[in-house]
C-alpha positions as CSV (number, residue, x, y, z in Angstrom):
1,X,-10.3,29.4,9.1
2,X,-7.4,31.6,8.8
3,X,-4.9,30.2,6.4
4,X,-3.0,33.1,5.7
5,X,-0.6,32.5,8.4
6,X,-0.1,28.9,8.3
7,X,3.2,27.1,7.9
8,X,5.1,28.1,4.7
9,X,2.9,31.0,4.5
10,X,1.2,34.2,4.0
11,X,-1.0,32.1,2.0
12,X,-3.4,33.3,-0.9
13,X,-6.0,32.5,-2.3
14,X,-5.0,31.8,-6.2
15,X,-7.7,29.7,-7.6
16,X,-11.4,28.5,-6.5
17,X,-14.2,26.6,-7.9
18,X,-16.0,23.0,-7.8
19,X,-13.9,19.6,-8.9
20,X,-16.4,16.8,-9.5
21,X,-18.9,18.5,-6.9
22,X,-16.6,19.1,-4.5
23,X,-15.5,22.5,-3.6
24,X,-12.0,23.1,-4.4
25,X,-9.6,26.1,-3.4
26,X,-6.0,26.5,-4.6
27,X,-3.4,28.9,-2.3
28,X,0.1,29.9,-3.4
29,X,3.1,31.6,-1.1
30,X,5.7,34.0,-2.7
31,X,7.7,31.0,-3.0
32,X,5.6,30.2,-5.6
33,X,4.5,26.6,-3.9
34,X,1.2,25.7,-3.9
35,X,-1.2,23.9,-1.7
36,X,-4.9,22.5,-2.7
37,X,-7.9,21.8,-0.3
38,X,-10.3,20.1,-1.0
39,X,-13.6,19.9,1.4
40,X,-15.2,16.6,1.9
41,X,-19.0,16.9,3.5
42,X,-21.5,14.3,4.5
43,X,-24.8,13.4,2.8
44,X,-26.6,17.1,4.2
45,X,-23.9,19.2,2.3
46,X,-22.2,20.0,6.1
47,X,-18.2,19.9,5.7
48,X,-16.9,17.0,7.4
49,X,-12.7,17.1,6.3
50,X,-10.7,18.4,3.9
51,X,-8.1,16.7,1.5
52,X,-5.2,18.6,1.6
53,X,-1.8,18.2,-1.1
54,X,1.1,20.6,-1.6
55,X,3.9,21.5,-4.5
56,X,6.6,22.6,-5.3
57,X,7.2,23.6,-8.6
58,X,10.3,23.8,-11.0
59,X,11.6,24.8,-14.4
60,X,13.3,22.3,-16.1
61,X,15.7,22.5,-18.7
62,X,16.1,19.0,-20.2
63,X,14.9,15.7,-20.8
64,X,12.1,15.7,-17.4
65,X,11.3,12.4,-18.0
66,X,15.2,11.5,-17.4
67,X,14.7,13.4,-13.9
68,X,11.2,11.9,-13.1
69,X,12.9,8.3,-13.6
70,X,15.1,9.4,-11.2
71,X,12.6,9.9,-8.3
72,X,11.1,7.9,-6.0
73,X,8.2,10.7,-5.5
74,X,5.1,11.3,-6.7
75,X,5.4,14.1,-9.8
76,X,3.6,16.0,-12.3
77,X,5.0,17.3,-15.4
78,X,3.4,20.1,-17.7
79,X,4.8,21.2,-20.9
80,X,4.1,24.8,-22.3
81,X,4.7,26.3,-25.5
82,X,5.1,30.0,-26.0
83,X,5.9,31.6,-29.5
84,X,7.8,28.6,-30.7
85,X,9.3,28.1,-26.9
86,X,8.8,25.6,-25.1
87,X,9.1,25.5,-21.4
88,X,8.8,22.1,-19.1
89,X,7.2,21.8,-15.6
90,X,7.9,19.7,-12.6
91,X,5.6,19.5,-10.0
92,X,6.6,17.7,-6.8
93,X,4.2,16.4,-4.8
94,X,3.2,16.1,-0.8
95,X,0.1,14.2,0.2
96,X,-2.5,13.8,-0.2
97,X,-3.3,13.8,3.4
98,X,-7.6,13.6,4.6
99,X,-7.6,15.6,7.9
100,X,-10.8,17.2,10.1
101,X,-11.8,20.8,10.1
102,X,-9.4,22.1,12.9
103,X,-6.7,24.5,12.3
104,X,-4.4,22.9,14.2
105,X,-4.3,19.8,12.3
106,X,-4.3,21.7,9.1
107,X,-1.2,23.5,10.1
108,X,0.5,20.5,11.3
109,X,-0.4,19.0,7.7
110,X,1.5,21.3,6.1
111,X,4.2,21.8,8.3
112,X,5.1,18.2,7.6
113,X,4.4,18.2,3.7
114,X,6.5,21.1,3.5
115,X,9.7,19.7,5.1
116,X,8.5,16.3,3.1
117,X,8.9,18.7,0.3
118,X,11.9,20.6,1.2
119,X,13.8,16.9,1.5
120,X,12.7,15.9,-2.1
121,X,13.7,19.3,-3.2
122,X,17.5,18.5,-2.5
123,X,16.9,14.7,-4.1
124,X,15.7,16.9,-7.1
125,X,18.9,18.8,-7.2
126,X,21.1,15.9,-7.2
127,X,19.0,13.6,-9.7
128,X,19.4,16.7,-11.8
129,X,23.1,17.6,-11.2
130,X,24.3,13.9,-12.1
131,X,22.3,13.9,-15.0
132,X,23.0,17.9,-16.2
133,X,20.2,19.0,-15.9
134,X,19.3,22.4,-15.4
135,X,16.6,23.2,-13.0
136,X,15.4,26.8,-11.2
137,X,12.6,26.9,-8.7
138,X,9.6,28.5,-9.9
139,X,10.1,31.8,-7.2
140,X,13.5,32.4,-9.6
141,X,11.6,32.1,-12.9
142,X,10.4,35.4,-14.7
143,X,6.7,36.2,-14.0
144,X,5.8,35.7,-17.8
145,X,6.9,32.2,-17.8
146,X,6.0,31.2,-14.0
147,X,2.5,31.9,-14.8
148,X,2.7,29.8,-18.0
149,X,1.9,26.9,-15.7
150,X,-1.5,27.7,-14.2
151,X,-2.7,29.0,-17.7
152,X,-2.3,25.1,-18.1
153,X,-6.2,24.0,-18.3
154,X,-5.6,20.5,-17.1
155,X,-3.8,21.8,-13.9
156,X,-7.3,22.0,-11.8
157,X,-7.1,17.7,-12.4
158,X,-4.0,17.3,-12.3
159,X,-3.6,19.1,-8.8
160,X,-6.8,18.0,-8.1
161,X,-7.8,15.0,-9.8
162,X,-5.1,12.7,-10.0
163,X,-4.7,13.0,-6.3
164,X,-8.1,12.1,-4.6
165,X,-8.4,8.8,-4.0
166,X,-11.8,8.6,-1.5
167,X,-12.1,5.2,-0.5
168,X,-8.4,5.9,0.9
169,X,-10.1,7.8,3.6
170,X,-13.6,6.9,5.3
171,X,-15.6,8.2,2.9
172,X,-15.0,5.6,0.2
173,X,-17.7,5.5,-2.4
174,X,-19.5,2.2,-2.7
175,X,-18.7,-0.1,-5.3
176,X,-20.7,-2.8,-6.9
177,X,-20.4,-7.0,-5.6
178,X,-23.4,-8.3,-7.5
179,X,-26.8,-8.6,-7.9
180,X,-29.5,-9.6,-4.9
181,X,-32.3,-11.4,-5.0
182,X,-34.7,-8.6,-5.9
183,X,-32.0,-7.8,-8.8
184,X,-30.8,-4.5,-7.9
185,X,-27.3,-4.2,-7.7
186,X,-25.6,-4.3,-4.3
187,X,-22.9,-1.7,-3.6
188,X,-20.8,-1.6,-0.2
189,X,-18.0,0.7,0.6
190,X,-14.6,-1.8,1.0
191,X,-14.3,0.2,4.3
192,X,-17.3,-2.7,5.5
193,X,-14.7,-4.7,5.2
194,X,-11.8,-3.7,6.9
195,X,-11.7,-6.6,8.8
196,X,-13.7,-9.5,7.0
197,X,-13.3,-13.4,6.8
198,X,-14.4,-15.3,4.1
199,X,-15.9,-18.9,4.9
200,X,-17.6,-22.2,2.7
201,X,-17.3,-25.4,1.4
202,X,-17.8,-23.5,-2.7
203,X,-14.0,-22.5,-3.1
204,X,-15.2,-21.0,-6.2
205,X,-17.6,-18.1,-4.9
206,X,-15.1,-18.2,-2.0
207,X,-12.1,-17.0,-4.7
208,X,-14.5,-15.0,-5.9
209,X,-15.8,-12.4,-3.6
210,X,-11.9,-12.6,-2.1
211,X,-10.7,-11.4,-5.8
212,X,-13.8,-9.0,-6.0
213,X,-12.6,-7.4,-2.3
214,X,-9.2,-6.9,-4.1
215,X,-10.5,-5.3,-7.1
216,X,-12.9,-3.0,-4.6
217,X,-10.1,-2.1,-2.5
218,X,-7.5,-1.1,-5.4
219,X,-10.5,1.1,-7.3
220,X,-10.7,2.7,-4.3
221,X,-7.1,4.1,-3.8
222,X,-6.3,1.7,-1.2
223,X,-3.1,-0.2,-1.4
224,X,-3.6,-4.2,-0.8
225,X,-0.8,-6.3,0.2
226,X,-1.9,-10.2,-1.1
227,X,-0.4,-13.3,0.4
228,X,-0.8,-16.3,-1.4
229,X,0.3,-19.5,-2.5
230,X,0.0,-20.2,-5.8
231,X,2.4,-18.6,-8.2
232,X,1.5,-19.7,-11.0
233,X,-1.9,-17.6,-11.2
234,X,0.9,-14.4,-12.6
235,X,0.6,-13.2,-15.5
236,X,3.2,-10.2,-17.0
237,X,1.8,-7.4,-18.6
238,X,3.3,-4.0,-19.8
239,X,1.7,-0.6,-18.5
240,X,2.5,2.5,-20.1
241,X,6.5,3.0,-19.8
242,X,7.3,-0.7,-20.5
243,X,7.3,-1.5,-16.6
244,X,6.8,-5.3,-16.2
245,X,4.5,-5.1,-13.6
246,X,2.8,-8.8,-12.3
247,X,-0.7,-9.7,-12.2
248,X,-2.9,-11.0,-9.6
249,X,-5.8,-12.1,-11.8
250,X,-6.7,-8.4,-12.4
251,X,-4.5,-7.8,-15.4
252,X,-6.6,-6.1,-17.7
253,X,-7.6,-3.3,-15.5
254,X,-4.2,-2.4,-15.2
255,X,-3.8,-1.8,-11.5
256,X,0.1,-1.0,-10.3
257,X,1.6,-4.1,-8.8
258,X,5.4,-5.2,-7.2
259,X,6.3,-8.4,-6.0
260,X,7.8,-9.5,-3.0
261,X,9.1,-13.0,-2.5
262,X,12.3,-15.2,-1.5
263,X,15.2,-14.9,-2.4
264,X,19.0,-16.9,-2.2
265,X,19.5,-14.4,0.8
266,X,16.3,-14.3,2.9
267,X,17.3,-11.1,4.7
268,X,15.6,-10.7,8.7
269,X,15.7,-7.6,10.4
270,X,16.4,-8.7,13.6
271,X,15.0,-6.0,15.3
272,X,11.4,-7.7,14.6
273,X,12.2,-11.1,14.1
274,X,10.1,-13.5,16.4
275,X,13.2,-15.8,17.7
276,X,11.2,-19.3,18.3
277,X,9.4,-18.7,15.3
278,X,12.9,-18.6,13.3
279,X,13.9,-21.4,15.0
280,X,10.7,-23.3,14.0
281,X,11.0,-21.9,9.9
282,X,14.3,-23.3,9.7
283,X,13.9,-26.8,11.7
284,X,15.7,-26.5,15.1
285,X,14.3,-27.1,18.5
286,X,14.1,-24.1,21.1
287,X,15.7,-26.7,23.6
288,X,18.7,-27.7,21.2
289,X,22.3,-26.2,21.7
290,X,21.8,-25.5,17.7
291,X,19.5,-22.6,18.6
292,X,20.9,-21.4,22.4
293,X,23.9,-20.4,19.7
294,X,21.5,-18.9,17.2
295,X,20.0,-16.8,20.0
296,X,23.2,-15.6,21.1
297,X,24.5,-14.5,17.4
298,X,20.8,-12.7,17.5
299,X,21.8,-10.5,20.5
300,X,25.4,-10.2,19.4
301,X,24.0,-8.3,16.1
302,X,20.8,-6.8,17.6
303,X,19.5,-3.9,15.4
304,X,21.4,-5.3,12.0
305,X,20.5,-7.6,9.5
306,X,21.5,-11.2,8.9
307,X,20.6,-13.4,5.8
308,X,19.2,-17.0,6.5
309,X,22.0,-18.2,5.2
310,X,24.3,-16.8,7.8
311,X,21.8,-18.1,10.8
312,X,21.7,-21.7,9.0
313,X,25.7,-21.9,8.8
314,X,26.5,-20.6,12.3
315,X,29.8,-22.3,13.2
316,X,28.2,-23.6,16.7
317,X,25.7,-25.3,15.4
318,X,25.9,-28.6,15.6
319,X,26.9,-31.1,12.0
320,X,23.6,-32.4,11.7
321,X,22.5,-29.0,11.6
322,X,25.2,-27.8,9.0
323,X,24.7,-30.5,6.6
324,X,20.4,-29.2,7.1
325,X,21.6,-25.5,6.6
326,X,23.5,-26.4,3.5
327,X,20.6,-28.1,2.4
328,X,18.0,-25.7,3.0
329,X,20.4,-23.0,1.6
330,X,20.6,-25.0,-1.7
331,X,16.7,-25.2,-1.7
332,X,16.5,-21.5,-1.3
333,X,19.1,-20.4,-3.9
334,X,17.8,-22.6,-6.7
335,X,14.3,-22.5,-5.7
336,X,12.9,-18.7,-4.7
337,X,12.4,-15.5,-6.7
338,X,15.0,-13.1,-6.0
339,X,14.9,-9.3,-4.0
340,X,13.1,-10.9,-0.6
341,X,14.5,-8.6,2.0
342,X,15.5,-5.3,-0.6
343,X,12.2,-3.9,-1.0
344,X,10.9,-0.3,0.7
345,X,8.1,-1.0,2.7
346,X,7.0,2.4,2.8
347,X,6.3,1.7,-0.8
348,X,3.8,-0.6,0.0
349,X,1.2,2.1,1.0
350,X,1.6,4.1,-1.9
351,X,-1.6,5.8,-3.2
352,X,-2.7,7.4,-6.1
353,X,-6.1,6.9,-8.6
354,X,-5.5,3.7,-7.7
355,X,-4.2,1.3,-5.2
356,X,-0.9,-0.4,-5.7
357,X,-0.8,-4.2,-5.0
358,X,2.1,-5.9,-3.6
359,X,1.9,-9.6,-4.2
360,X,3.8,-12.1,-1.9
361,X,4.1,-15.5,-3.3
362,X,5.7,-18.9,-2.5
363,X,4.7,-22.1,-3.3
364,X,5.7,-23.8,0.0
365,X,3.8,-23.5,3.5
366,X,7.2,-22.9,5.9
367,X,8.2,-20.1,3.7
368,X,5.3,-18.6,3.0
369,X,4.4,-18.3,6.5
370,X,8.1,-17.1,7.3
371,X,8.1,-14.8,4.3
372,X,4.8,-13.2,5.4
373,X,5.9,-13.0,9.3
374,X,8.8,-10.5,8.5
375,X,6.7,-9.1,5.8
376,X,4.0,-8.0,8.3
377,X,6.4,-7.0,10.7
378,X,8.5,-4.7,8.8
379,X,4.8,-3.4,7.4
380,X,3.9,-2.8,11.6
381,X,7.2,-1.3,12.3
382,X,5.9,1.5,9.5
383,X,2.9,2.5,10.1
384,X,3.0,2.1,13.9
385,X,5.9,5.8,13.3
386,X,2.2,7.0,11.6
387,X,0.7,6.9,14.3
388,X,-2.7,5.2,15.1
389,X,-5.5,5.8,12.7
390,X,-9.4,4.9,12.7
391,X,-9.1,5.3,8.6
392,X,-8.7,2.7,6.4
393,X,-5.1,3.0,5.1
394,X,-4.1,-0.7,3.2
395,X,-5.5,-4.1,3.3
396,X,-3.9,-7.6,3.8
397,X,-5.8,-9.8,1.8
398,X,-4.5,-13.9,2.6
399,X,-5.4,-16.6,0.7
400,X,-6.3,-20.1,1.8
401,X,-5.6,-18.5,5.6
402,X,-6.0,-22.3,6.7
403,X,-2.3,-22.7,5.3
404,X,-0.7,-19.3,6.3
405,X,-2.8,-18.7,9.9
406,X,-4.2,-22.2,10.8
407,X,-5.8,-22.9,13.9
408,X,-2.9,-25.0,15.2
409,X,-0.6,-23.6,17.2
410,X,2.7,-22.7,15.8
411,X,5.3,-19.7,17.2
412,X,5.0,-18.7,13.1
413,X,1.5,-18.5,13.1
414,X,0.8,-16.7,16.5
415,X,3.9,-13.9,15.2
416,X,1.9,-13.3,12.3
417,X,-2.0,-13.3,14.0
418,X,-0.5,-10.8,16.7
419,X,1.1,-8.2,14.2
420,X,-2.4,-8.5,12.1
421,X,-3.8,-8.0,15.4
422,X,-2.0,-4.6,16.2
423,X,-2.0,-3.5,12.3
424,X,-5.5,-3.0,12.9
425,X,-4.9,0.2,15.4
426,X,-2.8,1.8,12.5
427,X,-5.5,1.6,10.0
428,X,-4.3,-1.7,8.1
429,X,-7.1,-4.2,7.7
430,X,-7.5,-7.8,6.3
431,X,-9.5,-10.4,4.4
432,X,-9.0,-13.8,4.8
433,X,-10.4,-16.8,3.1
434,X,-10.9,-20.3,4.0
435,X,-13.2,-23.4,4.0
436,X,-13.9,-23.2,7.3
437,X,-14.4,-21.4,10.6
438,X,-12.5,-24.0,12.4
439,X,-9.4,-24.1,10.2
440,X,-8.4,-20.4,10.8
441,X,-6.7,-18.7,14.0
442,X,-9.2,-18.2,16.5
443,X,-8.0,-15.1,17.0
444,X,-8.7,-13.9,13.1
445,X,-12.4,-15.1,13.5
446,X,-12.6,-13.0,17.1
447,X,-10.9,-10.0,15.2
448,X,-13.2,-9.8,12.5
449,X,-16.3,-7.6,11.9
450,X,-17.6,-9.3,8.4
451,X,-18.5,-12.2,8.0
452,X,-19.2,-13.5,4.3
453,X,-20.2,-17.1,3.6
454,X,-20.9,-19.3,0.4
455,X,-24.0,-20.8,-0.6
456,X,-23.2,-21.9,-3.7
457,X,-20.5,-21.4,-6.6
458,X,-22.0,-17.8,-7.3
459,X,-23.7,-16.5,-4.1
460,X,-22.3,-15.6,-0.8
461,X,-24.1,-14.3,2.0
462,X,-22.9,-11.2,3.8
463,X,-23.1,-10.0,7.4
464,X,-21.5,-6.6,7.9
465,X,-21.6,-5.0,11.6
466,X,-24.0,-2.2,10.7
467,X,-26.4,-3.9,8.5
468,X,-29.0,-6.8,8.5
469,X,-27.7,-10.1,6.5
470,X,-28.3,-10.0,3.3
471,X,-27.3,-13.0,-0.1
472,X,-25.5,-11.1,-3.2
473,X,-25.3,-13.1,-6.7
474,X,-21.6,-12.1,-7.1
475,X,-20.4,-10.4,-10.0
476,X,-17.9,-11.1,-12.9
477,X,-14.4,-10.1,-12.0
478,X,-13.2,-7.2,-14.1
479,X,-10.3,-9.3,-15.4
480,X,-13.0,-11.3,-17.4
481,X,-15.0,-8.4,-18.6
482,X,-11.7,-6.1,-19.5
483,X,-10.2,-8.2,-22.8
């Protein structure tokens, strides 16, 4: 392949060698950026893809943890001493991206991490202005001090290393669910389960496997976006930097987590919004005047967003309904967490070692479901700009799914089966878990390609779509082994 005149080239050849058994090849321009390939083959040795990641490097002069708090991008930082001089690195950071072996996508690749780049290279600059920070871009450093970063022996990891997450692409190494019958531990790839419900009348082994999946998928460098009910199973912990983060049950291992629930102002982007099943979340019927006038606001501020608050205390709306606005209002200001309706959802996907989780919780049913309806379909509104993918890119893991997707017909419910429905084309999976078949959205069950059910409070029996059925003693969660 010729990659000396790809995008942001001529490209060289700087560094070469084998990463954890992989073969590994580092190029650099005269800018100085630098660009890492790594090449994936299958079980023969043949190539099969390649993960590909690109930097640009500075020079900072200053405090660069001051300028890495000041960035939303993924960054590296090296430190150098030199005859009592010390010099400090910033690396910032495009991918990683998994592509095939064709030139064309390769160039495209890096075509788009380089203007990816080029944008966070002017965030850089202002981060680093308001704070007075000096920084030069590697190409304007003296030779002598430029190469000071790759005579760094961790920078083969950390370019490397800290970037490839497998089971983010579909070659995701298996990972242990228990024992079976024989004894021999059982190991699946979470990609088997990309689209898996979880049935049985033992809500213990049914919690379970469900936390076990979420464990998988988050070792794997897969980001998993939980919906449940039940707040109380948090628990705050400190990571390294003193970030509260909030814990699903997996504490101990230290996965990276943010939280996303309601707040006094329940903001809806009413470019997504599914109209009856707003009018159903906050109590008015699709034949009432209350919500003709509702629909008409909608339209009047099509492609803005509007708080609940403003849609419950419409001036048309009838007094019945004004007295249940202010009502419901009340609820939701002195009730709900804060933030619902702030957060990035790009950030949701983030991946690194390992997967982020993003945790939405509420204790009641109506707002749950309306919490995870705009949730999803901000997350659709995403991915669907990514394009369509056949990889694995995030999970939506739901919890008691007889409560957030039941089989009774609701506008809610339908809004949110539907936008799994089409998540699936972008790469976004799900697990849900419920007593029964019967109790979940027919079209979940009809979506699905794994089925797991319990046989008792520590076995489950598992029927992937490649594999015969097979019974798996499940093993302990990692939050109990981890103290």
């Amino acid at each position: 392949m010729d990659i000396l005149r790809l995008p942001y080239g001529p490209w060289k050849p700087l560094l070469s060698g084998k990463y954890e058994g992989y073969e590994v090849t580092i190029y650099q321009n005269p800018d100085h950026d630098l660009f890492s390939v790594l090449v994936d083959t299958d079980e023969d040795g043949n190539p099969k893809g390649l993960v590909v990641i690109m930097y640009k490097i500075f020079l900072v002069d200053g405090p660069v943890v001051d300028i890495m708090k000041g960035l939303k991008t993924r960054t590296i930082a090296i430190t150098k001493k030199r005859e009592g001089d010390i010099y400090q690195f910033l690396l910032l950071e495009g991918g990683p991206k998994y592509i095939g072996l064709s030139r064309e996508e390769l160039a495209e690749t890096l075509s788009r991490l380089g203007n990816l780049l080029h944008k966070d290279s002017t965030l850089l600059r202002n981060v680093a202005k308001t704070l007075g920070i000096g920084i030069t871009a590697l190409r304007d450093v003296p030779k002598s001090i430029a190469a000071l970063v790759l005579a760094e022996p961790a920078v083969i990891p950390n370019l490397v290393g800290c970037v490839y997450g497998p089971a983010m692409f579909e070659f995701a190494k298996p990972l242990p669910l228990g024992r079976g019958r024989d004894g021999d531990i059982i190991k699946e790839s979470i990609v088997e389960f990309g689209r898996t419900v979880i049935f049985g009348e033992h809500s213990v082994a049914r919690k379970i496997f469900f936390r076990i999946l979420i464990e998988n998928t988050l070792l794997s460098g897969i980001p998993a976006i939980i919906i449940t009910k039940n707040s109380k199973k948090y628990e705050k912990m400190n990571e390294p930097g003193d970030h509260e983060v909030l814990s699903y049950g997996i504490s101990p291992v230290g996965f990276p987590r943010r939280i996303w629930s309601l707040g006094e102002n329940y903001f809806i982007d009413l470019n997504f919004v599914d109209h009856a099943a707003l009018a159903e979340t906050i109590g008015v019927s699709t034949s009432q005047k209350a919500f003709l006038a509702i629909s008409e606001e909608i339209k009047a501020k099509r492609g803005s967003i509007i708080t609940l608050r403003d849609i419950l205390l419409l001036k048309k709306q009838e007094k019945f309904h004004n007295v249940r606005a202010k009502r419901i209002t009340e609820e939701v200001m002195t009730e709900r967490p804060k933030d619902f309706g702030q957060n990035n959802v790009a950030g949701l996907l983030t991946v690194g070692d390992v997967g982020s989780a993003t945790v939405l919780s509420v204790e009641d049913d109506m707002w749950t479901k309306a919490a995870a309806q705009s949730l999803l379909a901000k997350l659709l509104q995403y991915v669907s700009k990514r394009g369509k993918s056949k990889k694995l890119r995030a999970v939506v893991f739901i919890e008691d799914a007889d409560r957030i997707t039941p089989r009774v017909k609701s506008s809610v419910t339908q809004s949110i089966v539907d936008t799994i429905a089409e998540l699936k084309d972008y790469g976004v999976g799900f697990v849900v878990e419920a007593p029964d078949e019967a109790s979940v959205h027919k079209t979940i069950v009809e979506l699905s390609e794994t089925i797991v059910r319990t046989v008792n409070d520590d076995e489950v029996g598992v029927r992937l779509l490649t594999k015969r059925p097979y019974r798996v003693k499940l093993r302990p969660l990692a939050s109990n082994l981890i103290v």
